[in-house]
C-alpha positions, 0 to 999 in steps of 0.5 A: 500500500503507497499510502503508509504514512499517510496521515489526513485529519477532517470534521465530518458533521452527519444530519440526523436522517429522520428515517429518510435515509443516509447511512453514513460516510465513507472515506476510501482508499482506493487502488487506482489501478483497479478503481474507475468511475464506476467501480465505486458508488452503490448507495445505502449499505454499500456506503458508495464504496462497495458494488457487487464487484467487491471493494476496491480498497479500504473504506473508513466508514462512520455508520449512522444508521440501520439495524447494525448501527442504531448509536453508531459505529466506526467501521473498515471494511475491504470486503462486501457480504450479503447484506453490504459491507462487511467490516474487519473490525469495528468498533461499536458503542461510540454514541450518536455521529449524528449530533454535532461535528466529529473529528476524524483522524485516518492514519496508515502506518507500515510496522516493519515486515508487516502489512499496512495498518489503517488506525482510525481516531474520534476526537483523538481517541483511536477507535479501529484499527 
């Protein structure tokens, strides 16, 4: 992965959906070399990142919505199974990500003789790794 030592900070602020919608955010690590316009995208689980060809990458994803997520969780997700992304860890209980704006700290590390390692942070806090 080119991307170790890679460290990007932003401020996610996700509305309350009201039932209407909206199941989260995705920040994606995408392989140019096997991602195009339209390998990526599909909506509702697949949080624009998965499509029935797989996942092109690594996605970050603050969940905000849905029967696995009712209070939210932080998710990274290579793979994609039968009911959407499916998540190689995830770290659930972190409250609403709905109420106010969350920072969000991505950071991808490579520890010698190993593979890459993608951390994920709330307000400072790591919450997946």
């Amino acid at each position: 992965m080119r991307a170790a030592g890679l460290k990007v900070t932003f401020d996610a602020q996700l509305g309350g959906d009201g039932g209407q919608g909206g199941d989260g955010l995705t920040f994606a690590l995408l392989n140019p070399a096997k991602t195009t316009s339209g390998s990526v995208g599909d909506p509702g689980v697949m949080l624009g990142l998965g499509t029935n060809a797989g996942v092109p990458g690594v996605g970050v994803v603050l969940a905000t919505d849905g029967p696995t997520s009712p209070a939210g969780f932080v998710g990274i997700s290579t793979r994609i199974g039968l009911n959407g992304l499916t998540y190689q860890r995830a770290a659930h209980g972190i409250g609403s990500l709905t109420l106010g704006t969350n920072k969000v700290t991505v950071t991808v590390t490579r520890p010698k003789n190993l593979a890459p390692v993608v951390t994920v942070y709330l307000a400072d806090v790591q919450h997946c790794t």
